[in-house]
N, C-alpha and C positions, 0 to 999 in steps of 0.2 A: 390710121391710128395704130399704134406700137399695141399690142399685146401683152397684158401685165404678167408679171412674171409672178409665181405660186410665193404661199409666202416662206419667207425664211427663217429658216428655225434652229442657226449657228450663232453663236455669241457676237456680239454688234459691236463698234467703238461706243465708248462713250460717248450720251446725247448729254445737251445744255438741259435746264428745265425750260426756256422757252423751248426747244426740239422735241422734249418728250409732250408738252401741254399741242403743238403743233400732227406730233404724234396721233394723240389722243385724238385731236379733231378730226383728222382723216380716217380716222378709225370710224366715228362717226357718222360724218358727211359722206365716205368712200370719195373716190375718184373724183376731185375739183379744182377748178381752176383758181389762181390766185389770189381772183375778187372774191369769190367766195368766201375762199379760206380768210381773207383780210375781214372783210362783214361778219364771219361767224365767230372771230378769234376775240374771246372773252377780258382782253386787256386792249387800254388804249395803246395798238402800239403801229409804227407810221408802215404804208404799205411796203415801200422800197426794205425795212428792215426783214418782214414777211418776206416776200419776195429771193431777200440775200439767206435767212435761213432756212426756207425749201430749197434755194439750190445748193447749201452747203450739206443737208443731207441728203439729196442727188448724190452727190460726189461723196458720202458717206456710205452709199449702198443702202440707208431707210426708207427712200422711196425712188419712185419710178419718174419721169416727165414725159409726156408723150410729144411727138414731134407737130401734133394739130396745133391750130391758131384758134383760140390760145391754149395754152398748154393745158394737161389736165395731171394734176399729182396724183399719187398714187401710192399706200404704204406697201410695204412690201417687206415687213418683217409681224409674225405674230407679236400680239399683247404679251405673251408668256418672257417671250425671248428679249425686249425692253425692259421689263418689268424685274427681271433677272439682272439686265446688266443695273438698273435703278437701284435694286436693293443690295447688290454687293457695293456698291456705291457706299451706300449704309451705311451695309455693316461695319465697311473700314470706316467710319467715322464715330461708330461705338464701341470699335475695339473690337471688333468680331464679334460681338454679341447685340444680339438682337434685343435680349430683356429689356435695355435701358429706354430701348427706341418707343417698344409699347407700352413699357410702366408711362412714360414722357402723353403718347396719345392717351392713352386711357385716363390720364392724370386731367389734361387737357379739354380732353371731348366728353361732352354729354353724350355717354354711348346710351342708344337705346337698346330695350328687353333685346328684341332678334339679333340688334346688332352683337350683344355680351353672348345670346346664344350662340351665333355664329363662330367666333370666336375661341367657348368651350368646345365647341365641334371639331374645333380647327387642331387643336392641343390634346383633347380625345382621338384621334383619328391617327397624328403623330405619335403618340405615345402607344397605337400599335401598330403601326408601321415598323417602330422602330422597337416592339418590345420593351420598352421602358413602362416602368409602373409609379405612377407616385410613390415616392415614399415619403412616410409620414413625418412631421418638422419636430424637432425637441424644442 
């Protein structure tokens, strides 16, 4: 069995959303083989397609296949470094700005108490980071 490689933490090519949801499950599950990943994958979708997008992110460098019978996948890139290329994805679709994206979910979603808290945390923490103060709206 191949030895998985540490993960990666350089900017990826752009995943599909089935590759990044594919992603996600390997994150998951960890290292498994195709049936797995087919039985655990949360949409109906036929195995052979599973099958052709694990190996098209092989050849992407997001994950690994080991040369056992039967193979075993393997992500090989951190959550952060997806999650990065996902959201500039995004942003270019909001025009660089991120506000629209969360006014959109927030507008959307039943956020719960922790969830709103988390959130303020998020924009408190940024805002000294980056030294920015609210300033007050006229």
């Amino acid at each position: 069995m191949k030895k998985s490689k540490s993960p990666k933490k350089e900017p990826l090519v752009p995943l599909s959303e089935g590759e990044m949801e594919l992603l996600d499950l390997l994150w998951k599950l960890g290292p498994s083989t195709l049936t797995v990943v087919h039985r655990n994958y949360p949409k109906p979708v036929g195995y052979t397609t599973i099958q052709t997008r694990l190996n098209r992110m092989v050849e992407k460098g997001v994950l690994t296949r080991s040369s056992d019978y039967p193979a075993l996948y393997t992500a090989v890139v951190e959550t952060e470094v997806a999650s990065s290329s996902f959201f500039e994805k995004v942003a270019k679709i909001c025009g660089g700005s991120l506000a629209p994206l969360i006014a959109h979910l927030t507008e959307k979603q039943n956020l719960k108490p922790d969830e709103l808290a988390q959130l303020k945390e998020l924009i408190s923490r940024h805002e000294e980071t980056n030294n920015h103060k609210s300033e007050p709206r006229e």
